[in-house]
N, CA, C and O atoms as a printed pandas DataFrame, in Angstrom:
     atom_number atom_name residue_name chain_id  residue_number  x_coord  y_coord  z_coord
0              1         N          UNK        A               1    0.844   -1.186    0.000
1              2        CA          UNK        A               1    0.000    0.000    0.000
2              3         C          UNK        A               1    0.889    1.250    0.000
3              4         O          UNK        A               1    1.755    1.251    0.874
4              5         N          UNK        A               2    0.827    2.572   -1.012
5              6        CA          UNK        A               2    1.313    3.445   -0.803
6              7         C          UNK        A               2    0.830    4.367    0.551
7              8         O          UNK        A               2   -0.151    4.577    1.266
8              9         N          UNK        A               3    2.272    4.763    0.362
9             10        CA          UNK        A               3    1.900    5.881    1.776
10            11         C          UNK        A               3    1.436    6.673    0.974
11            12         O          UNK        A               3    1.473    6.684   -0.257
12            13         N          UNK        A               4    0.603    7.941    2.331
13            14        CA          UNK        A               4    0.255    9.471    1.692
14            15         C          UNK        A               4    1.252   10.507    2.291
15            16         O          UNK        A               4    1.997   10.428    3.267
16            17         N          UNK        A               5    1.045   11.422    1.465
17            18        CA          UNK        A               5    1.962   12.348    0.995
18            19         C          UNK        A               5    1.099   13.696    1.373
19            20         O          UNK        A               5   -0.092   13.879    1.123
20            21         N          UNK        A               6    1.721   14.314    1.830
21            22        CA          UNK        A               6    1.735   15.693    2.244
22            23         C          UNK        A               6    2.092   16.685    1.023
23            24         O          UNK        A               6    3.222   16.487    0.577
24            25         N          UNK        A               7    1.530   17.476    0.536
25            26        CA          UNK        A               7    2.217   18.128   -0.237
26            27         C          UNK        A               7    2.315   19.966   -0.088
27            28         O          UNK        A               7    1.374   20.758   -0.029
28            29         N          UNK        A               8    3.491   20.188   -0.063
29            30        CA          UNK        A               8    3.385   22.138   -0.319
30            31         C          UNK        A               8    4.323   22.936   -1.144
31            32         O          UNK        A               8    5.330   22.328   -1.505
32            33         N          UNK        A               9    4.230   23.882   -1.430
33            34        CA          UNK        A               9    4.389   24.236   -2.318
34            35         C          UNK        A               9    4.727   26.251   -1.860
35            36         O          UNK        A               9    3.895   27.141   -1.684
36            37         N          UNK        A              10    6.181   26.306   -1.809
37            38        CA          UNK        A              10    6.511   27.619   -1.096
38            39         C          UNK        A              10    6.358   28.876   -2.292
39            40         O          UNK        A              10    7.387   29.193   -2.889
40            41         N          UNK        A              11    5.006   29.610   -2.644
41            42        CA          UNK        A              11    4.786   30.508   -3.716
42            43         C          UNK        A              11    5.248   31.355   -3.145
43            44         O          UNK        A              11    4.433   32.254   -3.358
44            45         N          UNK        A              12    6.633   32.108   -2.027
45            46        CA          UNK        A              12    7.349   32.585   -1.934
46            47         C          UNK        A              12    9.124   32.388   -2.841
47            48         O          UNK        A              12   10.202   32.981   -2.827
48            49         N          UNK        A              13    8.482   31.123   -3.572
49            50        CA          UNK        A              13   10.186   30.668   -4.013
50            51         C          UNK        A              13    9.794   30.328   -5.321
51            52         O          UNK        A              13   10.730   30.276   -6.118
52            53         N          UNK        A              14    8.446   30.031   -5.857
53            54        CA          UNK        A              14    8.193   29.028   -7.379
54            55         C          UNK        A              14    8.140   30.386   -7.717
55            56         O          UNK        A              14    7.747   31.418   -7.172
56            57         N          UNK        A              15    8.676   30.057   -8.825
57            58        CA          UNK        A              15    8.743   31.430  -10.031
58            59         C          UNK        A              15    8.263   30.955  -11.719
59            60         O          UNK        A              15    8.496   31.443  -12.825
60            61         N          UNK        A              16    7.367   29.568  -11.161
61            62        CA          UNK        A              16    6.227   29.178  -12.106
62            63         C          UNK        A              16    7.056   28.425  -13.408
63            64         O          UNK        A              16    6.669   28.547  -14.570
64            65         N          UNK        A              17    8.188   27.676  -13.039
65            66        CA          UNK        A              17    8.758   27.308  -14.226
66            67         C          UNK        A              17    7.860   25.976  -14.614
67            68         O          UNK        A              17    8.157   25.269  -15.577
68            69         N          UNK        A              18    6.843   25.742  -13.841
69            70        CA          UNK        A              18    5.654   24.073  -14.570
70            71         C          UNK        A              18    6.503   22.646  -14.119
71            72         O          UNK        A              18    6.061   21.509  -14.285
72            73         N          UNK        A              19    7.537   22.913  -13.644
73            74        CA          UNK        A              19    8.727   21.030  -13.459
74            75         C          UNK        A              19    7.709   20.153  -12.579
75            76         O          UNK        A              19    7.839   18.929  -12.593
76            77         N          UNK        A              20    6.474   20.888  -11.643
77            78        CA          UNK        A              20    5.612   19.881  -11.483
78            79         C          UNK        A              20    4.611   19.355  -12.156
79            80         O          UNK        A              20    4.198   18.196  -12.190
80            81         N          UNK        A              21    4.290   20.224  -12.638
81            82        CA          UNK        A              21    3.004   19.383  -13.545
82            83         C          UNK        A              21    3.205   18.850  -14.472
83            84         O          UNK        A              21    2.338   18.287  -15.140
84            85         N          UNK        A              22    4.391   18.898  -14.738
85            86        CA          UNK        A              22    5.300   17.994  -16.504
86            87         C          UNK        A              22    5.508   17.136  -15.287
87            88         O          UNK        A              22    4.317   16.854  -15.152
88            89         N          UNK        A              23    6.024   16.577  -14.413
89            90        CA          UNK        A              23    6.218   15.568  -14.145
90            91         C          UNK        A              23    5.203   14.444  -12.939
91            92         O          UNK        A              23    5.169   13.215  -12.867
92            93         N          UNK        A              24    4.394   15.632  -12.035
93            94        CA          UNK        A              24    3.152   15.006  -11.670
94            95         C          UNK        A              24    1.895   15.843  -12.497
95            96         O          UNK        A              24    1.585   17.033  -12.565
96            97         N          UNK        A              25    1.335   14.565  -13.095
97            98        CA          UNK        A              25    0.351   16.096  -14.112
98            99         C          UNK        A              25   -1.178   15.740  -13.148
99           100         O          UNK        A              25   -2.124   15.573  -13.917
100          101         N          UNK        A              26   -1.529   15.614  -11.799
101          102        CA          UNK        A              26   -2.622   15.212  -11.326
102          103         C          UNK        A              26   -2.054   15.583   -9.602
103          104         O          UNK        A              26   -2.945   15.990   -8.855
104          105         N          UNK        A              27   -1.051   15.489   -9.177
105          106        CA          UNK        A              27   -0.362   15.718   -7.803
106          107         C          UNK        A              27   -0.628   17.778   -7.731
107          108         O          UNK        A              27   -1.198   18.500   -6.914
108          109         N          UNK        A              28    0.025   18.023   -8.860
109          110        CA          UNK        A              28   -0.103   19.497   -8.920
110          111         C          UNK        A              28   -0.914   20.116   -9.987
111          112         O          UNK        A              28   -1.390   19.480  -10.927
112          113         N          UNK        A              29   -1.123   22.058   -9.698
113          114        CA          UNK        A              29   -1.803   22.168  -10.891
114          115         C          UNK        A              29   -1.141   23.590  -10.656
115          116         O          UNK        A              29   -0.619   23.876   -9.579
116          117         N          UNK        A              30   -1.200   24.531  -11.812
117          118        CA          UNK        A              30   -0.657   25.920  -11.927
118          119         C          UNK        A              30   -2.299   26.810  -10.685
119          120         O          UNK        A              30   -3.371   26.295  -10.369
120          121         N          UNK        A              31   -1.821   27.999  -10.393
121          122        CA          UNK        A              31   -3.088   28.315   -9.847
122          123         C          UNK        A              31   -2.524   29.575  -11.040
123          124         O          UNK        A              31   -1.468   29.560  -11.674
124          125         N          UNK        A              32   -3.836   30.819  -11.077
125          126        CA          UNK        A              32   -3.647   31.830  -11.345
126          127         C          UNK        A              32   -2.255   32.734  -11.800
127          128         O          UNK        A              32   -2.068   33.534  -12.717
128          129         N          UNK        A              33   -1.575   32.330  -10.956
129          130        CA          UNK        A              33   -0.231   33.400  -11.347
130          131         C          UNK        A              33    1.041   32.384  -11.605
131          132         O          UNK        A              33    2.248   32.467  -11.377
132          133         N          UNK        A              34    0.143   31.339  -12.219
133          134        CA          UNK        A              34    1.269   30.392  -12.939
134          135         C          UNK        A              34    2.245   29.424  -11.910
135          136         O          UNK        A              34    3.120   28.677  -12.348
136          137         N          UNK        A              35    1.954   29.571  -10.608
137          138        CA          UNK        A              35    2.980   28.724   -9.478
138          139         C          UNK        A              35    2.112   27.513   -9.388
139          140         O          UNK        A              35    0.891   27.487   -9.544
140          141         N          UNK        A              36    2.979   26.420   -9.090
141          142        CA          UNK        A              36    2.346   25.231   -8.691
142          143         C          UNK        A              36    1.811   25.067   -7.131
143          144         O          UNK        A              36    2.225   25.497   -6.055
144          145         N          UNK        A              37    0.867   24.368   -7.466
145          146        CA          UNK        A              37   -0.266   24.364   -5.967
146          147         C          UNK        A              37   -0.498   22.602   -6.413
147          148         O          UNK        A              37   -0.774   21.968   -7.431
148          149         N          UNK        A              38   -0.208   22.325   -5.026
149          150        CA          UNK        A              38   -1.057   21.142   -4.751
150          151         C          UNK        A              38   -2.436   20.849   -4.990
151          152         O          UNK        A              38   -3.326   21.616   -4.622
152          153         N          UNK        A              39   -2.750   19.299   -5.856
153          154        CA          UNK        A              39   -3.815   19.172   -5.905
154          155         C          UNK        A              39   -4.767   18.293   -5.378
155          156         O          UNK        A              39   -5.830   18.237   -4.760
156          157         N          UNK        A              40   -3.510   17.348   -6.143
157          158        CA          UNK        A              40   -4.303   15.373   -5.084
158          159         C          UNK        A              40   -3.364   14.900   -5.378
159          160         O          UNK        A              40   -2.968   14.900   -6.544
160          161         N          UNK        A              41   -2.470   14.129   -3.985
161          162        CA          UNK        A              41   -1.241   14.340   -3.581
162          163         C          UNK        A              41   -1.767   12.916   -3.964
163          164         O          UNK        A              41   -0.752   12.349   -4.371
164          165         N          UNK        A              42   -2.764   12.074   -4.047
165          166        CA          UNK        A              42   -2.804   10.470   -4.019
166          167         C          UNK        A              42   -3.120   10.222   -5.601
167          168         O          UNK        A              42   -3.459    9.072   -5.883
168          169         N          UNK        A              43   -3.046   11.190   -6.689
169          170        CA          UNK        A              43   -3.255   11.324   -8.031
170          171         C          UNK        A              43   -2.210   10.834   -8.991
171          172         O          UNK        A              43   -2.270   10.705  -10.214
172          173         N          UNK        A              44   -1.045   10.545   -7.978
173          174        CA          UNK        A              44    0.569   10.496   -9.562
174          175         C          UNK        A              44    0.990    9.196   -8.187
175          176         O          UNK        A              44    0.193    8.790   -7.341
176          177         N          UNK        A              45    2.251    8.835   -8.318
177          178        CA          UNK        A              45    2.490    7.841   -7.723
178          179         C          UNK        A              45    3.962    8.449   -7.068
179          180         O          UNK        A              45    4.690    9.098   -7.821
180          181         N          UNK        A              46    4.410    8.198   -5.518
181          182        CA          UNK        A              46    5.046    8.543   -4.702
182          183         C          UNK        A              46    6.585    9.001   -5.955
183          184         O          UNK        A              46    6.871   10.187   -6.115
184          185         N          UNK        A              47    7.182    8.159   -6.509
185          186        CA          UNK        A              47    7.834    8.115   -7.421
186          187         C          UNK        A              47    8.186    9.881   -8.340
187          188         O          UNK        A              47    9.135   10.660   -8.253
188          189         N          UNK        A              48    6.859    9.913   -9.182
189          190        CA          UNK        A              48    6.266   11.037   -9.859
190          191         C          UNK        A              48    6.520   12.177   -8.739
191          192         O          UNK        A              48    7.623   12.697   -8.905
192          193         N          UNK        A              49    6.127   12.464   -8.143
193          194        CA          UNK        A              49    6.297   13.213   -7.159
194          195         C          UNK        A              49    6.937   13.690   -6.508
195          196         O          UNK        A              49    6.887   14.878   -6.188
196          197         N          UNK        A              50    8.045   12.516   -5.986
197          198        CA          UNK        A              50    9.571   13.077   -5.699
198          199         C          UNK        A              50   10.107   13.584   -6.670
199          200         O          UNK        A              50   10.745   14.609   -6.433
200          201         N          UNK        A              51   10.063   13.029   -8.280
201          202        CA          UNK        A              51   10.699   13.717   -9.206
202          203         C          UNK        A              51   10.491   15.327   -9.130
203          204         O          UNK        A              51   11.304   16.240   -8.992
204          205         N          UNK        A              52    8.947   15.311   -9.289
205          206        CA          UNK        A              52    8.852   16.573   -9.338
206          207         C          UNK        A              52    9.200   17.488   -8.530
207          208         O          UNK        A              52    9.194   18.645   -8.949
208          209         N          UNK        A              53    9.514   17.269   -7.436
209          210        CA          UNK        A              53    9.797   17.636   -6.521
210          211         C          UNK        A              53   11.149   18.124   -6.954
211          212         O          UNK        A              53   11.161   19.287   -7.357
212          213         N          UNK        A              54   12.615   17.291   -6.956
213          214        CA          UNK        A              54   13.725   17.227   -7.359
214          215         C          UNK        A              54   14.033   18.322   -8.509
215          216         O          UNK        A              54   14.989   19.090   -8.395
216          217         N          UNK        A              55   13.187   18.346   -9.594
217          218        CA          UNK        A              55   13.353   18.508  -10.433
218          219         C          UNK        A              55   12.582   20.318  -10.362
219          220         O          UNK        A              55   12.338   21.012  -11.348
220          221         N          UNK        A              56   12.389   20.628   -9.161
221          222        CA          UNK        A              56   11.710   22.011   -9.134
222          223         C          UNK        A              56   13.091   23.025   -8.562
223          224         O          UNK        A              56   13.595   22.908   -7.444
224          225         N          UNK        A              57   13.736   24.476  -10.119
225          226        CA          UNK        A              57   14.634   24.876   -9.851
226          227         C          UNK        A              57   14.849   25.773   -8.748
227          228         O          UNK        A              57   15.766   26.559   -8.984
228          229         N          UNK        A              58   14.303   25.919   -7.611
229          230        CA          UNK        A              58   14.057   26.590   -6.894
230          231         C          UNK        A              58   14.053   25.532   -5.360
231          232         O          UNK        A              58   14.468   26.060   -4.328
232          233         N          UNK        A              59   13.821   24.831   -5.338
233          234        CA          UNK        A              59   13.306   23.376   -4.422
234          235         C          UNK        A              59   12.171   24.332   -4.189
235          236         O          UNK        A              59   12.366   25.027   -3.191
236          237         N          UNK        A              60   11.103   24.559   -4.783
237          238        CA          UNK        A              60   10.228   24.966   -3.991
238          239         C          UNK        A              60    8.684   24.334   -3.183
239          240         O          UNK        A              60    7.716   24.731   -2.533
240          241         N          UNK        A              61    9.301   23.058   -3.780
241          242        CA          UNK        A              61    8.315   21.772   -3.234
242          243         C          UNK        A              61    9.166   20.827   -2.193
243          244         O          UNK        A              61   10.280   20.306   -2.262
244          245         N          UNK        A              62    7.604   20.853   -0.692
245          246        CA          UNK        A              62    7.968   20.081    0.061
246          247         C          UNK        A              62    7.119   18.961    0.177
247          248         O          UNK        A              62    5.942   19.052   -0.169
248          249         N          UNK        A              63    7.837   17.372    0.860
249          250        CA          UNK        A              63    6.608   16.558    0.716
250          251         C          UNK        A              63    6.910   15.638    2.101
251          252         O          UNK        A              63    7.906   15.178    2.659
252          253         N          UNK        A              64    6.168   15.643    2.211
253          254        CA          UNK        A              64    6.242   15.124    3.991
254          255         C          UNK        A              64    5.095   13.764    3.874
255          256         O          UNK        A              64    3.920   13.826    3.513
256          257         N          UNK        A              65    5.680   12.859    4.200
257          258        CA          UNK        A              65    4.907   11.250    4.912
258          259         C          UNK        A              65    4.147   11.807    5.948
259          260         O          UNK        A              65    4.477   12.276    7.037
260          261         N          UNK        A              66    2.267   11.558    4.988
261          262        CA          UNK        A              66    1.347   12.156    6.529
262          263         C          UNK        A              66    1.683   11.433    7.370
263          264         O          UNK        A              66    1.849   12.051    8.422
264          265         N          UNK        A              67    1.927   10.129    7.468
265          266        CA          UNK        A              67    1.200    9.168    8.553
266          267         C          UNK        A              67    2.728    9.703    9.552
267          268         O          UNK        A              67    2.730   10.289   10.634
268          269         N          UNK        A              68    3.484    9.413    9.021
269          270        CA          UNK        A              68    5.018    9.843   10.337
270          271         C          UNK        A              68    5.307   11.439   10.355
271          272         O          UNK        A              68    5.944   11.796   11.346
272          273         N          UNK        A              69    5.005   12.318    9.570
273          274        CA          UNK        A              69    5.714   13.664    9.492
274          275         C          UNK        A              69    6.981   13.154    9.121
275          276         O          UNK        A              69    7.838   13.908    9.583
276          277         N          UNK        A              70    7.444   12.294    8.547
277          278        CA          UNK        A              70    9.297   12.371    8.179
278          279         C          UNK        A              70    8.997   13.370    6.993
279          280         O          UNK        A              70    7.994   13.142    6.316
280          281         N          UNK        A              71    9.950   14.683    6.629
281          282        CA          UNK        A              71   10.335   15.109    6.086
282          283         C          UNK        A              71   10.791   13.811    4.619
283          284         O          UNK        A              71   11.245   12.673    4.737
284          285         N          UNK        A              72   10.492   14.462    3.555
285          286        CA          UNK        A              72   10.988   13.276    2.333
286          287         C          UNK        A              72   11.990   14.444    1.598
287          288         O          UNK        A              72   13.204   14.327    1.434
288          289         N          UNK        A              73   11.046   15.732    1.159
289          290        CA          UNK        A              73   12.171   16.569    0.353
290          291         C          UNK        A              73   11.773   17.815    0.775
291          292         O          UNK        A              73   10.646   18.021    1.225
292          293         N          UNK        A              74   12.875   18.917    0.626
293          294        CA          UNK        A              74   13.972   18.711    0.406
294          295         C          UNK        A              74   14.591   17.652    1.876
295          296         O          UNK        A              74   15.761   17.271    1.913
């Protein structure tokens, strides 16, 4: 069974370059001023997610294991 995932998203730091939704296209979605916002963190698969995560030039995505709070990224 996958775990769930916490997801956030610091629109103090995304400067809207999309590296989440090219790589979770259902985890995240652009809001209004083009930054990624969490959508349905149980939508892409733990995998997808860290990428996107990784792959955001800013790290401006965090994702935290609800069930423990362990920190996953950064």
């Amino acid at each position: 069974m996958a775990r769930k995932l916490q997801l956030s998203v610091d629109h103090d730091l995304c400067v809207g370059n999309a590296m989440c939704v090219t790589f979770a296209t259902k985890a995240f979605v652009l809001n209004e001023d083009r930054q990624g916002t969490p959508a349905d963190p149980d939508g892409d698969t733990e995998e997808a997610i860290m990428e996107a995560a990784e792959n955001c030039p800013v790290a401006a995505i965090s994702v935290v294991d609800a069930a423990t709070g362990e920190q996953l990224f950064p």
